[in-house]
C-alpha positions as CSV (number, residue, x, y, z in Angstrom):
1,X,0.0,0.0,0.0
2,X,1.2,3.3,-0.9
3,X,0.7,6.8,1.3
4,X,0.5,9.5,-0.6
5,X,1.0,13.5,0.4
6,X,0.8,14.6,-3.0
7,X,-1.3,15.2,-6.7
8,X,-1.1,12.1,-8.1
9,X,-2.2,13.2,-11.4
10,X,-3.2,16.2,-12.6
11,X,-5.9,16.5,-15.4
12,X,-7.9,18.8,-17.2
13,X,-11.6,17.6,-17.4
14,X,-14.2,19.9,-19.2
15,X,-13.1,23.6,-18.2
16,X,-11.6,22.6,-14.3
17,X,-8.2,21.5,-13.1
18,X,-8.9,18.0,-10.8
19,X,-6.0,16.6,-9.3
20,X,-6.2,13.6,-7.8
21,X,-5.1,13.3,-4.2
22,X,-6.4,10.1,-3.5
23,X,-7.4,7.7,-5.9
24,X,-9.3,4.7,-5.7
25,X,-6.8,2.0,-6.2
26,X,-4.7,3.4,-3.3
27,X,-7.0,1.8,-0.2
28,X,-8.5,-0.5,0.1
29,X,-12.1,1.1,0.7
30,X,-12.6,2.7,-3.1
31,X,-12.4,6.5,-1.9
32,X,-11.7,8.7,-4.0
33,X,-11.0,12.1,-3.4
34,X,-10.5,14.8,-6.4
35,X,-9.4,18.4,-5.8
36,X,-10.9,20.8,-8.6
37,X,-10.2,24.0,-9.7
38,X,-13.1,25.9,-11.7
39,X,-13.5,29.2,-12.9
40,X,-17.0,32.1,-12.4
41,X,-20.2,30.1,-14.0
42,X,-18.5,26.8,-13.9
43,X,-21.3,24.5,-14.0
44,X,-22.0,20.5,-15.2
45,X,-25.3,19.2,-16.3
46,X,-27.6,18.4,-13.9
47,X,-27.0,14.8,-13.2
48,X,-27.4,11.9,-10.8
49,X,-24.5,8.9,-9.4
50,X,-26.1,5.4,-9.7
51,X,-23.6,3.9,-7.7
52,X,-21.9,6.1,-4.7
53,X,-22.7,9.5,-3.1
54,X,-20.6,12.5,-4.0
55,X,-19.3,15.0,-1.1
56,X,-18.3,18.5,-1.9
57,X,-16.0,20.7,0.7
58,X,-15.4,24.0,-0.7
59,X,-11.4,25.0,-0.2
60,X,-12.0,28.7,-1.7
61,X,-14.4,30.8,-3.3
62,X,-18.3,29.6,-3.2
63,X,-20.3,26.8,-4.7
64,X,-24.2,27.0,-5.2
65,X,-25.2,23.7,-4.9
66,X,-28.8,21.7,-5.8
67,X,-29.4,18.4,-5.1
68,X,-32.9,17.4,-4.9
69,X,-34.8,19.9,-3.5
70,X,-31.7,21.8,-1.5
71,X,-30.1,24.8,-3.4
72,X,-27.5,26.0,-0.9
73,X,-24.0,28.3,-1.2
74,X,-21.0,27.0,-0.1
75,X,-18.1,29.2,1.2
76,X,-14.7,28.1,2.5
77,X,-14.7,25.1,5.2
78,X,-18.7,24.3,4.2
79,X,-19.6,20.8,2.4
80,X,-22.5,19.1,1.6
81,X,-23.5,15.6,0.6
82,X,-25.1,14.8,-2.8
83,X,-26.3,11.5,-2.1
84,X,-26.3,8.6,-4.9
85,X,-29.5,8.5,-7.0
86,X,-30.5,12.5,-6.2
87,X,-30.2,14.8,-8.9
88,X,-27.4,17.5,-8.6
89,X,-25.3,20.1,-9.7
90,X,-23.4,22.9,-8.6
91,X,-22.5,26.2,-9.7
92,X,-19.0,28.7,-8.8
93,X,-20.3,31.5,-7.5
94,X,-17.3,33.7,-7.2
95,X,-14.4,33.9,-9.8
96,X,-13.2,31.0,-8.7
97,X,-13.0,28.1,-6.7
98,X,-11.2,24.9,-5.3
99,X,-13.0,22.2,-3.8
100,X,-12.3,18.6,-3.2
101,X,-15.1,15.8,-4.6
102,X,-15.0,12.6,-2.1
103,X,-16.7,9.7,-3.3
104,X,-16.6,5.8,-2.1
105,X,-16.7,3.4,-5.5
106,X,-13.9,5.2,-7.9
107,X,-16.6,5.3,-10.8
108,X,-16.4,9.5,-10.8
109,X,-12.9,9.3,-10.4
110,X,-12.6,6.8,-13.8
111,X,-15.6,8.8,-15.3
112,X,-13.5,12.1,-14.5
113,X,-10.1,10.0,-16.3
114,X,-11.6,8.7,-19.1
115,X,-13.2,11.9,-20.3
116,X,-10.0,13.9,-19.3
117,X,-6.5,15.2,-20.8
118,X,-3.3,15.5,-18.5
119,X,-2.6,18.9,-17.3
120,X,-0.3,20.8,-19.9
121,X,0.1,23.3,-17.0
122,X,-0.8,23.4,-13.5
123,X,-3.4,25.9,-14.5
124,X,-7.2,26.3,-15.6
125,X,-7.0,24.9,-19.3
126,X,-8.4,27.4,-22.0
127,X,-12.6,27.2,-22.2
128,X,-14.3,25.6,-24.5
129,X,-18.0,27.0,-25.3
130,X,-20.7,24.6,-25.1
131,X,-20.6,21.2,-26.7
132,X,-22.1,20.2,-30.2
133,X,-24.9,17.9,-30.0
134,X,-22.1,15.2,-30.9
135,X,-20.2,16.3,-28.2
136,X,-23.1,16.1,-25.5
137,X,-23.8,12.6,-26.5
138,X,-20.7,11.6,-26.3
139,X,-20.2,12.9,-22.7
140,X,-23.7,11.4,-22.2
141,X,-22.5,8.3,-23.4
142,X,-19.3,8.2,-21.0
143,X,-21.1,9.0,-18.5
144,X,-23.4,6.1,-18.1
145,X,-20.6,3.3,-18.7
146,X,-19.9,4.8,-15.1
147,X,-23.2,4.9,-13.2
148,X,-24.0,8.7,-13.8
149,X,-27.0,10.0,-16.0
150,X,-27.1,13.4,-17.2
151,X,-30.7,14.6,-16.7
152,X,-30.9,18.3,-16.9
153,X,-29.1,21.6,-17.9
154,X,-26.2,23.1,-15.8
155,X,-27.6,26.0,-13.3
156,X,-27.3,29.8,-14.9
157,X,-27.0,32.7,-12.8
């Protein structure tokens, strides 16, 4: 077993920096927990894990987050559970933020792998306006091979 201190991969996955400071494979339990960067208006599809419940704690900046029927900000040292098989999605709030995303089952963390690029640069990759019909489907598509559905549009202002 390994003990690790430190990113053990940094990626870029839609517009947001995730490094990975645990991954699944390390324990022995499946945890998983991500550490993501995200600019102002960041914000995924609404969207619901099949298989494991998804914790957010907010490092810096602010999160709005829905799941269900809670819409809540999140500010430094606040964190909320999205449990599996709700509906949810979050929002950034201020011009940036950095939160870490904890599940238990590692199907995020491969979701969030197999969809992603490594990190040219320990930085925010360039954004990319929304995606073609093609490219939806295809995210759609990845997406379910890992237990999540997207359901709904991301949250605007």
């Amino acid at each position: 077993m390994s003990i690790s201190a430190t990113a053990t991969d940094q990626l870029w996955f839609l517009n947001t920096l995730v490094t990975v400071r645990v991954s699944d494979d390390e324990g022995q339990g499946g945890i998983s927990v991500l550490e993501s960067v995200a600019p102002y208006g960041d914000s995924p599809p609404l969207h619901i894990h099949e298989t494991e419940d998804e914790t957010f704690y907010v490092l810096d900046g602010e999160l709005r987050l829905r799941a269900g029927d809670a819409d809540v900000r999140l500010r430094a040292g606040e964190c909320m559970l999205a449990p599996k098989g709700v509906a949810h999605t979050y929002r950034v709030q201020s011009p940036g933020a950095r939160w870490l995303v904890i599940t238990s089952r590692g199907d995020f963390e491969r979701f969030v792998r197999a969809i992603s690029r490594p990190a040219e640069r320990v930085e925010l990759p360039e954004p990319v306006g929304p995606p073609t019909p093609e490219q939806a489907e295809a995210l759609a598509t990845a997406a379910l091979r890992f237990g999540i559905e997207l359901v709904g549009p991301p949250l605007d202002s």
